[in-house]
C-alpha positions, 0 to 999 in steps of 0.5 A, a space after each residue: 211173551 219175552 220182553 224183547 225177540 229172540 235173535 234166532 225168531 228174527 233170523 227165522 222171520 228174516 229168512 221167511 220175509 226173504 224167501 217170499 220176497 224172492 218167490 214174488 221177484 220171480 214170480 214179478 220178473 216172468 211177468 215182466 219177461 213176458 208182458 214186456 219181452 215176449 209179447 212185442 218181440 213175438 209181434 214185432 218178429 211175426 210183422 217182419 216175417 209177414 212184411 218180408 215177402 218170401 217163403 223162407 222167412 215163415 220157415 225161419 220163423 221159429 229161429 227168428 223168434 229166438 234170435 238176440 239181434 236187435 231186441 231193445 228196438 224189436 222190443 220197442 217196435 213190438 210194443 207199438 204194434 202191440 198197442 195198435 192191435 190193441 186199439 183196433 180190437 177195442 174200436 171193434 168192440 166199440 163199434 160192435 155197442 154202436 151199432 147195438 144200441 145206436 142200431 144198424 142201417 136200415 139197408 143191413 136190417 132189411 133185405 133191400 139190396 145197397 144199391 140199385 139197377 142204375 148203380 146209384 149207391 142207396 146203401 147206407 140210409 133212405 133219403 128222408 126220415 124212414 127208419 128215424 129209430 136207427 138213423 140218427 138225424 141230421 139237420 144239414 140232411 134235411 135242411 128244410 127245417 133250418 135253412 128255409 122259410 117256416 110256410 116251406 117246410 111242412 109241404 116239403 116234409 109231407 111230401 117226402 115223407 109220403 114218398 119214402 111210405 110208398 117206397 117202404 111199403 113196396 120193400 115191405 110187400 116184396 121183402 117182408 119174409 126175407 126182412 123177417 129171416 134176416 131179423 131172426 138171423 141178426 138176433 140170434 148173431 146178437 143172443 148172449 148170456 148177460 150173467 155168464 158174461 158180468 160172472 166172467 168179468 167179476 172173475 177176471 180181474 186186472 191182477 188175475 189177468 197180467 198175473 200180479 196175483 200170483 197165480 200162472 194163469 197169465 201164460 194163457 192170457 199172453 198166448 191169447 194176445 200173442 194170438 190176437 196179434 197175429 190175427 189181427 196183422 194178418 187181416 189188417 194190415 196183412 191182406 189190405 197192403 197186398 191188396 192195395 200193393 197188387 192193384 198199384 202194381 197191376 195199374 203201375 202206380 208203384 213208382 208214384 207211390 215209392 216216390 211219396 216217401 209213405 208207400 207202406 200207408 198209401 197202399 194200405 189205404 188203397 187195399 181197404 178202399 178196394 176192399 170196401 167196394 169188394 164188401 159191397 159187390 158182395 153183399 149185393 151179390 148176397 142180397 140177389 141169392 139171399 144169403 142173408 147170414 152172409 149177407 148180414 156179415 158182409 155189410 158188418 164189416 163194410 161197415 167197419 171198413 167205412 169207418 175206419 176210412 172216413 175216421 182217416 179222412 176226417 182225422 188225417 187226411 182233412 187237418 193235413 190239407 189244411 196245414 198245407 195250404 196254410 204253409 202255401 197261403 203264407 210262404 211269402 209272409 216267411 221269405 220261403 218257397 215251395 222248392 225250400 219245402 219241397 226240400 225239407 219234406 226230402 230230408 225229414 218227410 215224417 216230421 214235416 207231414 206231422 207238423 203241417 197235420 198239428 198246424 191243421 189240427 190246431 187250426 181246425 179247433 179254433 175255427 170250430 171254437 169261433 162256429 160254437 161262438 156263432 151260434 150263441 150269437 146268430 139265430 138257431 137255424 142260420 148254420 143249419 150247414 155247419 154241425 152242432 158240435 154241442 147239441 146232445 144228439 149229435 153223434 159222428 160215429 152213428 153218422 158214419 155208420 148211417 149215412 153214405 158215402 156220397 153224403 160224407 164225400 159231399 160234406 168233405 168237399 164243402 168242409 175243404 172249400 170253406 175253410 181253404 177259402 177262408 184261408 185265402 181271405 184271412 191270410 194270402 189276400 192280406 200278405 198281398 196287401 201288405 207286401 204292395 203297401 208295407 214291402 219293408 214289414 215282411 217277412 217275419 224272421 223264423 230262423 230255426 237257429 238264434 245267434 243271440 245268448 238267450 237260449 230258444 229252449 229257455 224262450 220256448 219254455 218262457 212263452 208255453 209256461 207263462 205268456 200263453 196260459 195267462 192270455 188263454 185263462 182269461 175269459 174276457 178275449 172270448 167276451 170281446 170277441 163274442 160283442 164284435 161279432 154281435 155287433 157286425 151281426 146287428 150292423 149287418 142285419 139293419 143294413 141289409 134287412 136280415 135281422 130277423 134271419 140274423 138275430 131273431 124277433 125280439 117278440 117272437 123270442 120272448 114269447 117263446 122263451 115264456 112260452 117255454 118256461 110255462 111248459 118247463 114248470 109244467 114238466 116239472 109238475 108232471 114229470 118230477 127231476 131225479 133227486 140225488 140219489 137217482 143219479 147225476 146222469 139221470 138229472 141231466 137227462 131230464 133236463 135235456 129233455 124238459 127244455 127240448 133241441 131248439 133247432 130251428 126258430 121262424 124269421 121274417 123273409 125280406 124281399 130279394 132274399 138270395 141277393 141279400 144273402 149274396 150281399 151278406 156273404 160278400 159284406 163277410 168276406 170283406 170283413 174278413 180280410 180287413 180283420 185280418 189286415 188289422 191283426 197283421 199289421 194295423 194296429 194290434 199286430 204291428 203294434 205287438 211285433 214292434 213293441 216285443 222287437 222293442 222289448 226283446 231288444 234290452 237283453 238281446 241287443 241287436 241279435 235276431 231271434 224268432 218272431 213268435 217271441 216278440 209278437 207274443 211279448 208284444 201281444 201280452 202288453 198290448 192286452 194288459 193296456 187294453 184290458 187296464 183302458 177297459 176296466 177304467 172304462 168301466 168306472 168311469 160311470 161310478 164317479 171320481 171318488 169311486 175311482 180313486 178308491 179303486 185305483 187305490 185298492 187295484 194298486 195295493 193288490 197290484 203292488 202285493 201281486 207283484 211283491 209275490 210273483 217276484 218272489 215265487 216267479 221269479 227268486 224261486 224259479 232261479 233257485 231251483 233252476 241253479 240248485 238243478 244246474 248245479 246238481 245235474 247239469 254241470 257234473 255230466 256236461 262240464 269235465 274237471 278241467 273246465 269251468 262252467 259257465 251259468 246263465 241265470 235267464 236260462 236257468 230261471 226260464 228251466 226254474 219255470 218248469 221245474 217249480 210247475 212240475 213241482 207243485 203239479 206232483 204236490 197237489 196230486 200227492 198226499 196232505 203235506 204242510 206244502 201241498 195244504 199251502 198251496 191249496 189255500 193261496 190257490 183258493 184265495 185268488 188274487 184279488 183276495 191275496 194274503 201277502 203275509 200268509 204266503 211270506 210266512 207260510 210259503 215263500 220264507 221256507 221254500 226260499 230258506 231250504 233252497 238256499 241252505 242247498 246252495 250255501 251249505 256245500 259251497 261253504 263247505 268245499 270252500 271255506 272248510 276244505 282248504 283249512 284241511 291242507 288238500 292239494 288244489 286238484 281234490 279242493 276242485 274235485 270237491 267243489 264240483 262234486 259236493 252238490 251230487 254227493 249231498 244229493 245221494 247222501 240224502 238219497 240214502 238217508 232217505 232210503 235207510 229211513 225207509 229201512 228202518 220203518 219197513 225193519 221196525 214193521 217186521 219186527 211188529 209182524 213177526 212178534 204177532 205171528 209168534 205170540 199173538 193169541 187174539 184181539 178184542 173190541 172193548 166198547 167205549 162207556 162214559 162214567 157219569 160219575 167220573 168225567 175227567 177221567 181218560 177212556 180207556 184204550 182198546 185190549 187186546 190179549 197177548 201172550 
């Protein structure tokens, strides 16, 4: 091998590169063209064409697919309809290993037809616990486990539970041949090959599949999902909106139903309800002339059907309810009426039907995170009427499929009377209060625009980055909130005799708890925990299963127990509202506004600007007194020398903590955020002959994000001397900080680098640019765009490094191509007598 390559070996191997390189271009660019522009161009044109409502369009199909008007937004509107198309077919599927493995209804399995003679829909499950294999038990189905006295469940389960034999062996006598045949059918719909099936999957891979492997066979794929996409418009969307359009038209809701600003949705919605109740005479009438392959397929996809509704309602049409009538419930507490939002629903209906839905998605998390802080409080069996988001057995779509619609409906109901009563109690009945009491309080100043310098979007930031994670990191809210309720709870139950039904026997509960650890070692004796290597899943499992559900625990039922409930129930409400009162206006609320109105008032002066910041500043200083009176609370009993040594050692962590956060919440931030106004801002928003302007609290709250960014992409890339920084502050902590560390290691090169990108160019363009004698116009042209073009200088460096290692890895690539014979494995062996010496280094044989 010569000592260097010929010229004409690298030109040959740069030629080569270059050849493979433009074949994997095209290659790359069919891909893209047609994952990215013939798919959704295709979707989004044949939804138009099917939408449109007349014959021509179908016969100008093919001319329409090759038309160049509107491609970007077709492109974009093709790909959303891509993707729903997509999310249906896997919920399909998803549907499909429901129903497998969580199993069908007992009305699909057996050939009793869904509804009987009178019209009363039986058609989704039994009433009481036939068929327990496939119907996923309920508690508030069957209440009589929870929500009465122990002596009153058995009778009333032994009762029902004869009932629904004798009804079963009725079905069983006069339908067990069809029960049979209906069997046999639904095995053979769900006979398949498991090897075909996992080797067709080994085969097909992502790559194989959209064509990153460099083969043609994506094109059958694209044509398979262009053919999914059209099958899946025409029979979801296609047929239930003009079913639902034909029906309003023949019952003359149509002008209602333009009047609502979402025609296309209400009339799909509309065509699936009829299309449900059309499944449902079917399968009826199916089941009367035992059809039963038929039959089987009619109640497949009524079940769909029903899901997919009550996921709507449930999704939808329920948080949606709910951020409406809290809008409603606090218009007075904002100065607006129902004419200003009838109004702005006008003018962006989409907009304002998402933001009352967020509303309502947000309120219905905290109330259902405030039931999970119930239950660990309350006796097991007190919400028997609330489902148990954290118990293992719980599955909403097994009980979507299972249950029926009335069961669903029924629930909806009581879901939308708790929760808009509870809203009336929390919120409309105190703003009323306080209007009569407090009329110079309200309302709250919301303006959607600010006359003040302060920036909104700087403030926005300011409140989501910084004042609302460091509220909700903290654990001793829940911890607070979790001992006020325990306390009402146990003031409650010795008021009103209700601690057994509240809390539990004390004894009871100890024997029990023994009583389970004693059967807890004796499972473990019998029945050993999976090791490590049998799996996490499996552990859990075992688990579970060795401690068992507590559903449900015995109490003691007082005398005049429906008025004591009664009495409880109103004891809440009252509760309630005072709660409320407090956290609006005495003392936490008033307290908080008034303190960040305060607060605010420094650097806005008198300008207006949005409630949310001022109560949110205010909020955040009323919780660090509370939580500063708390932890002195807490040593009080230690003794005042244990005090001062820990007023000693929190003020010298408090001074290092502030020292940091000074330095990297605050000196860090602004820099980047100036570097950033500098680099990008300015030279797109400032013309030549204009001066900009720089407003450091607004470039410092942009700083925020920017540093926030930052550090997320640093921790997710690889190990750097940065990203190695960070992880070790991170794992200190704050009662553990190193100020030293994060000076010398942290914030000294972080600051240095930022700096030196600010002072360079500045020093540059204005102390050696003028000493060069250019006119005044190219020293202001180099003044404002020396920062970009040190940016793209170092951009470029950067990619000619790049060059470089990618030239100097073809360079290798192309010597071991030509000259390389072969490489050999020399195993390693130390020398006794020869310890100092070096190892040496694998061989290999070159020519």
């Amino acid at each position: 091998m010569p000592s260097r390559l010929p010229i004409q070996d690298i030109f040959a191997g740069l030629v080569t590169s270059i050849g493979t390189a433009i074949r994997y271009w095209f290659h790359y660019t069919l891909v893209a063209f047609a994952w990215l522009g013939v798919v959704p161009l295709t979707a989004c044109r044949i939804y138009k064409c099917l939408f449109t409502g007349s014959v021509s369009s179908l016969l100008t199909l093919p001319l329409d697919m090759l038309s160049t008007d509107n491609l970007l937004a077709d492109c974009l509107q093709g790909c959303f309809v891509v993707t729903c198309t997509l999310c249906a077919f896997i919920s399909l599927v998803w549907l499909r290993e429901q129903i497998v493995h969580g199993g069908a209804p007992v009305w699909l399995e057996h050939a009793a037809p869904p509804f009987n003679a009178a019209g009363h829909h039986q058609n989704e499950a039994p009433a009481g616990g036939n068929g327990a294999e496939n119907v996923a038990p309920e508690q508030p189905a069957n209440p009589p486990a929870e929500n009465a006295v122990v002596g009153e469940n058995p009778e009333a389960q032994d009762e029902q539970a004869e009932e629904e034999e004798e009804e079963n062996e009725e079905e069983d006598e006069a339908g067990g041949e069809d029960a049979a045949d209906a069997n046999n059918g639904a095995q053979d719909d769900m006979n398949w090959n498991a090897l075909e099936w996992d080797r067709a999957a080994e085969e097909l891979t992502w790559e194989r599949m959209l064509g990153l492997d460099g083969s043609l066979v994506f094109l059958e794929h694209v044509f398979w999902v262009v053919s999914l996409n059209t099958l899946f418009i025409l029979v979801f969307a296609f047929c239930p909106y003009h079913i639902g359009h034909f029906s309003l038209v023949g019952l003359g809701f149509e002008e209602h139903v333009q009047a609502s600003h979402f025609e296309g949705l209400i009339t799909t919605i509309v065509g699936y309800i009829l299309l449900a109740i059309t499944l449902i005479i079917c399968h009826g009438l199916a089941t009367l002339v035992r059809f039963h392959r038929s039959r089987r397929l009619l109640g497949v996809c009524y079940i769909v059907v029903k899901v997919s509704l009550l996921v709507v309602v449930e999704i939808g049409v329920f948080p949606l309810i709910c951020g409406w009538w809290l809008d409603i419930c606090s218009l007075e507490m904002f100065d607006a009426t129902l004419r200003d939002r009838e109004l702005s629903f006008q003018s962006a209906p989409g907009t304002t039907m998402f933001l009352h839905w967020l509303v309502g998605m947000v309120y219905v998390f905290y109330f259902a995170s405030f039931i999970l802080l119930l239950r660990e409080v309350l006796r097991p069996g007190v919400l028997w009427f609330l489902r148990n988001l954290n118990d293992p057995d719980f599955n909403p779509v097994q009980e979507m499929i299972h249950l029926p619609i009335y069961r669903h409906l029924r629930r909806f109901v009581l879901s939308v009377i708790v929760f808009g009563s509870i809203v009336l109690l929390m919120l409309w009945l105190p703003i009323r209060i306080i209007k009569s009491l407090l009329p110079s309080f309200l309302p709250y100043n919301v303006m959607l625009y600010s006359d003040a310098p302060v920036s909104e979007l700087s403030l926005e930031l300011l409140l989501l980055q910084v004042v609302l994670p460091a509220l909700l990191e903290q654990g001793h809210t829940r911890q607070w909130l979790k001992g006020l309720v325990r306390a009402w709870t146990v003031t409650a139950g010795y008021l009103l005799d209700l601690h057994s039904y509240l809390l539990g026997d004390q004894e009871e509960n100890e024997n029990s708890a023994n009583q389970q650890v004693n059967n807890n070692q004796h499972a473990r004796n019998n029945n050993a925990v999976p090791v490590v290597g049998e799996g996490l899943h499996a552990a859990h499992q075992a688990i579970l299963q060795q401690g068992g559900p507590i559903g449900f625990q015995p109490y003691r039922r007082p005398l005049h127990f429906p008025l004591r409930i009664f009495l409880l129930i109103v004891f809440m409400c009252i509760t309630l509202l005072i709660a409320s009162l407090i956290c609006l206006t005495l003392p936490a609320f008033l307290f908080s506004v008034f303190a960040g109105r305060w607060l605010m008032s420094f650097w806005t002066g008198t300008a207006k600007i949005h409630e949310l910041y001022t109560a949110a500043c205010g909020l955040y200083v009323c919780w660090l007194t509370i939580r500063a009176v708390t932890v002195l609370v807490a040593w009080m009993p230690q003794g005042r020398r244990v005090i001062f040594q820990k007023v000693k050692e929190w003020s010298l962590m408090i001074m290092k903590t502030l020292i940091v956060a000074v330095l990297l919440a605050g000196v860090v931030p602004l820099l980047l955020g100036l570097l950033f106004e500098l680099v990008i801002v300015a030279p797109l928003r400032v013309p030549l002959d204009q001066t900009p302007l720089f407003y450091p609290w607004q470039d410092w709250a942009l700083g925020v994000l920017h540093a926030k960014i930052i550090a997320a992409i640093t921790l997710m890339g690889p190990q750097w001397w940065l990203k190695t920084v960070i992880e070790q502050v991170y794992a200190n902590g704050i009662r553990n900080i190193d100020l030293h560390y994060i000076i010398r290691k942290l914030a000294a090169p972080v600051i240095s680098v930022l700096l030196l990108s600010l002072c360079v160019p500045y020093v540059i363009a204005s102390g050696i640019v003028p000493l060069l004698g250019v006119t005044a116009e190219m020293q202001n042209l180099v003044h404002r765009r020396i920062y970009p073009f040190l940016l793209m200088v170092v951009v470029l460096m950067g990619i000619l490094s790049f060059q470089v290692r990618q030239f100097k890895r073809l360079y290798e690539h192309i010597k071991n191509d030509k000259y390389l014979v072969g490489q050999r494995l020399v195993n390693y062996e130390r020398k006794s007598g020869k310890q100092g010496t070096s190892p040496p280094p694998p061989q290999s044989s070159q020519e």
